[in-house]
ROKOLTI-174177 format. One record per residue: x, y, z of N, C-alpha, C in turn; residue in one letter. Coordinates in steps of 0.2 Angstrom, whole numbers, m for minus. Example, Ala and Ser with C-alpha at 12.3 -4.5 7.8 and 13.67 -1.06 7.14 Angstrom:
2
     nx     ny     nz    cax    cay    caz     cx     cy     cz  r
     66    m28     39     62    m22     39     66    m16     39  A
     64    m11     35     68     m5     36     64      0     39  S
END
This chain:
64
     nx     ny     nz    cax    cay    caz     cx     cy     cz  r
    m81     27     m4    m79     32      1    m71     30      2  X
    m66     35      2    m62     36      2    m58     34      8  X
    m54     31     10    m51     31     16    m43     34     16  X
    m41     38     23    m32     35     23    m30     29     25  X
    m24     27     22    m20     21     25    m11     22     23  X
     m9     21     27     m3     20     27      1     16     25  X
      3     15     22     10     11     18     16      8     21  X
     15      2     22     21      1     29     24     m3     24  X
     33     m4     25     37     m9     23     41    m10     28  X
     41    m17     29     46    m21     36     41    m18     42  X
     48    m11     44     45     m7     51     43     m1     50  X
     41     m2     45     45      7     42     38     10     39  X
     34     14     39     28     18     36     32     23     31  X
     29     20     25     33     24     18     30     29     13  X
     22     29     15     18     33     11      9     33     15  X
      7     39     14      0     40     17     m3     40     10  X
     m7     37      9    m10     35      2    m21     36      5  X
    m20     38      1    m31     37      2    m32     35     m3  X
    m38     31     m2    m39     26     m7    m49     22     m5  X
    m50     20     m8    m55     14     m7    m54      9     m3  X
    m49      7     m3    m47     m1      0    m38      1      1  X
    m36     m5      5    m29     m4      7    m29     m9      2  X
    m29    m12     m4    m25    m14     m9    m24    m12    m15  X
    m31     m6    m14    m31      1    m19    m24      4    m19  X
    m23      5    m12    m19     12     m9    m11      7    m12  X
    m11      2    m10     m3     m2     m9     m3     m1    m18  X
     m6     m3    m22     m4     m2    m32     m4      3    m33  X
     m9      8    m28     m7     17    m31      0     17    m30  X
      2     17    m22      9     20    m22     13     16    m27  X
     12     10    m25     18      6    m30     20      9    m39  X
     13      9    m40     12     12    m50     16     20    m50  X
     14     24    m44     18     30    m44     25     29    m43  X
     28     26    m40     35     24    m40     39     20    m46  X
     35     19    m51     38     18    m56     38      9    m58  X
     31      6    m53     33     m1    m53     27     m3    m59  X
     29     m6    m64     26    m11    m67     19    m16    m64  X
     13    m16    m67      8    m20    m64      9    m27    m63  X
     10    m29    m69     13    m37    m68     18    m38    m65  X
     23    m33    m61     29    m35    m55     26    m36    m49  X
     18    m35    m48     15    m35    m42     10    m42    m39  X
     14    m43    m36     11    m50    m32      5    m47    m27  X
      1    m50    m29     m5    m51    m22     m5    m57    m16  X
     m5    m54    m12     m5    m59     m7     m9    m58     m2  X
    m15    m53     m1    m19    m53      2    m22    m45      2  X
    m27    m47      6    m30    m39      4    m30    m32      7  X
    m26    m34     12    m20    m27     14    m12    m29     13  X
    m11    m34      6     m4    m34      5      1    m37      1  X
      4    m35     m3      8    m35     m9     14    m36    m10  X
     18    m38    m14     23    m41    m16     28    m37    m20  X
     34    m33    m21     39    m32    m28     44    m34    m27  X
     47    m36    m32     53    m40    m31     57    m41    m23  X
     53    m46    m20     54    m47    m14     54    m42     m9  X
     53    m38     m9     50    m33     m2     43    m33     m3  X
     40    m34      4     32    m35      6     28    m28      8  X
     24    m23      6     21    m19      8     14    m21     12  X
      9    m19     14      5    m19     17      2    m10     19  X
     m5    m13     20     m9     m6     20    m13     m3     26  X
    m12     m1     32    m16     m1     37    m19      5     37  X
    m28      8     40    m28     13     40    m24     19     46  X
    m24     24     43    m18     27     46    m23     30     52  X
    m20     30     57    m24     34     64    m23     40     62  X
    m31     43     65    m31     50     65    m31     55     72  X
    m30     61     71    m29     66     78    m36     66     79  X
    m39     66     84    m47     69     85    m46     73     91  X
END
């Protein structure tokens, strides 16, 4: 099952990604943007590493 999650860096929400899991969604955006596998740090399982800026994955709130 597919979920949304949001893409945050610092304060800042930088992509709506859907995915499996929020550390699905943080490598998809990141590989789209042009970053390399192995420039990517894992640091847990909503949150990632590239060259020193940290992203992170929350699901994105919906309208009901």
């Amino acid at each position: 099952m597919r979920t949304s999650y949001q893409v945050i860096s610092g304060k800042r929400a930088v992509a709506l990604q859907s995915a499996s899991t929020p550390q699905e969604a943080l490598i998809e955006y990141l590989r789209a943007t042009g970053c390399n596998s192995d420039e990517i740090t894992r640091m847990g399982v909503n949150t990632v590493a590239w060259r020193g800026a940290v992203y992170r994955a929350v699901p994105a709130e919906t309208d009901s």
